[in-house]
N, C-alpha and C positions, 0 to 999 in steps of 0.2 A: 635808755632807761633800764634800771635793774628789777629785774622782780626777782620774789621769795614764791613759793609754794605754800599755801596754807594747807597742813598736813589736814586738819579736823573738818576740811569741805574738799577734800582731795581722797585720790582712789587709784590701787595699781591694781590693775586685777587680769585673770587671768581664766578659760575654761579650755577643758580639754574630753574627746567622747572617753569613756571607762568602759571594755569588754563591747564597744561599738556597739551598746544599748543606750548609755545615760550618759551625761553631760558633768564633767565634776565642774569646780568652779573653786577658786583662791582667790587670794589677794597677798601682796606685802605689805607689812605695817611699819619698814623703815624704809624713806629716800627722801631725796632731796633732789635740787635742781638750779645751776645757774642758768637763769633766762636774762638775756640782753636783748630787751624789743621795742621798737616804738609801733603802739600798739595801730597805727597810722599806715607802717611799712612793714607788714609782719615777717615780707617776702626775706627782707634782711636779717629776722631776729638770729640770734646763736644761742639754741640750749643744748645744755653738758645735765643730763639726769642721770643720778646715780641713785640703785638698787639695791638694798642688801639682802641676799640671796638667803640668810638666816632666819629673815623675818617671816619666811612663807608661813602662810597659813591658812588651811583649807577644813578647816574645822575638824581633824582628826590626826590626835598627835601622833598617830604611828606612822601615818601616810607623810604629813610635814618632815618626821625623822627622816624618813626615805628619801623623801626630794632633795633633804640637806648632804646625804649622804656622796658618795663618790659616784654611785648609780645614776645621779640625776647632775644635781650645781656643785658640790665637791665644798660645802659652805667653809668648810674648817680653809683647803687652798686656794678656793675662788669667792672670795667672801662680798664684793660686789658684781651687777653688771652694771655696765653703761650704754647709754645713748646718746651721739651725740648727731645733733644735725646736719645734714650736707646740700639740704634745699627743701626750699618753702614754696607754695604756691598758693596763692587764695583768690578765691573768687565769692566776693560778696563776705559770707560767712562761714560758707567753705574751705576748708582746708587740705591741702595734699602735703603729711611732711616726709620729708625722706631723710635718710639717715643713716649711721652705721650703728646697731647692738654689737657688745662685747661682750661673752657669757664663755666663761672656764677659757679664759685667754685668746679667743678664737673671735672674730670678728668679722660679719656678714652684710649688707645692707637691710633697711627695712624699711617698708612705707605704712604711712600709716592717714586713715581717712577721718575725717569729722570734719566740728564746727567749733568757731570762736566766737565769746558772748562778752560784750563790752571795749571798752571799757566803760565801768560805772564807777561812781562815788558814793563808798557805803556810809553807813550813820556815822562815823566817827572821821571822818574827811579824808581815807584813805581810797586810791587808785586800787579796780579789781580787774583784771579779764579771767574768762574760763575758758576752757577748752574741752574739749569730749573726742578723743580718739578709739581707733579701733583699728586695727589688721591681724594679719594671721604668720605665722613661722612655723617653719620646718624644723622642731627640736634637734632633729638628729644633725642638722648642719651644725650646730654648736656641741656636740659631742655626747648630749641625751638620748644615748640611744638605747640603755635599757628597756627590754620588754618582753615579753613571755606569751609563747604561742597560745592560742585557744584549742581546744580539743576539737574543741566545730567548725576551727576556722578562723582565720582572723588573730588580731592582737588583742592584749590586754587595754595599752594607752598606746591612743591615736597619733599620729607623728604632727598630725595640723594644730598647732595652738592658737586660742584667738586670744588677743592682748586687747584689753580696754584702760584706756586713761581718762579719769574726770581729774583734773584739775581746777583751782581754782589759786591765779594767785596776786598778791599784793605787791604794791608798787614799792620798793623799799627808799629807805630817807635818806 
C-alpha cells in the first residue's frame, strides 16, 4: 500500500542547546515521503523522506540565513536531505526505525523511537496512520561543524540534535 504525507497534520522538527543555556527549536516546512506499508506488517514497510534544507525555519530570519548557508546545510549545493529506511521494528505501538540520513552528501545511520496510531478511517473514507518519532545526531558527523568558542567555556551550538517527526499519512488511490 502507498501512502502520502499530509503536510497540514505533519511536522519535521528539530531542537538544539544555544550557548549550553536554552534550548532553540525549528522546523522545515518542505518534504515529502514515499511510504510503501501495510500498516499490518510495518516491520516490511520502505520510506524514502526527503527534506528540503531551504525551508528551515526557526523563527528568526538571520539565524535560518545561517543554517542555509555553507556553515551549516550548504542549501544553495545540498538542497535536500534524505532518509531512507533499513529496518523496522515494532512492538505493539511501538516503534524502532533505523535508517540511513544523507545531509551535504555524506550519509550516516539513524535510529529513531516512537509510536504508530492507526490505521483509521476519517470522515471522507480515506485510510490514516500517524507516527511520532524522535532521536538525536551528531551534526558534526555530516559536516556541521561550525561553532564558536565561549569565553566561559563551552560552545555556542551543541553538537547533539534532537529530531522529532509527527507525521500523519493518507492511504493513496
Amino acid at each position: 500500500m502507498t501512502w502520502k504525507v499530509d503536510a497540514t497534520h505533519s511536522s519535521v522538527g528539530f531542537s538544539v542547546r544555544h550557548m549550553m543555556i536554552s534550548t532553540v527549536r525549528g522546523a522545515f516546512e518542505r518534504y515529502e515521503a514515499e511510504v510503501d506499508a501495510d500498516p499490518n506488517q510495518l516491520e516490511a514497510a520502505r520510506v524514502i523522506a526527503r527534506v528540503e534544507t531551504g525551508s528551515i525555519n526557526t523563527g528568526v530570519a538571520q539565524r535560518d540565513a545561517h543554517l542555509r548557508s555553507a556553515d551549516f546545510f550548504d542549501s544553495e549545493q545540498h538542497p535536500t536531505m534524505v532518509f531512507t529506511t533499513t529496518n523496522i521494528k515494532r512492538n505493539g505501538d511501538e516503534l524502532e526505525v533505523a535508517g540511513n540520513l544523507k545531509i551535504r552528501d555524506q550519509e550516516h545511520p539513524v535510529e529513531l523511537r516512537g509510536e504508530v496510531v492507526g490505521p483509521y478511517k476519517d470522515p471522507w473514507g480515506n485510510q490514516r496512520l500517524g507516527f511520532s518519532l524522535s532521536g538525536e545526531i551528531d551534526r558534526e558527523q555530516w559536516g556541521l561543524k561550525w561553532n564558536q568558542a565561549l569565553e566561559a567555556g563551552g560552545m555556542l551550538v551543541a553538537k547533539k540534535v534532537k529530531i522529532e517527526v509527527e507525521a500523519q499519512l493518507v492511504q493513496s488511490s
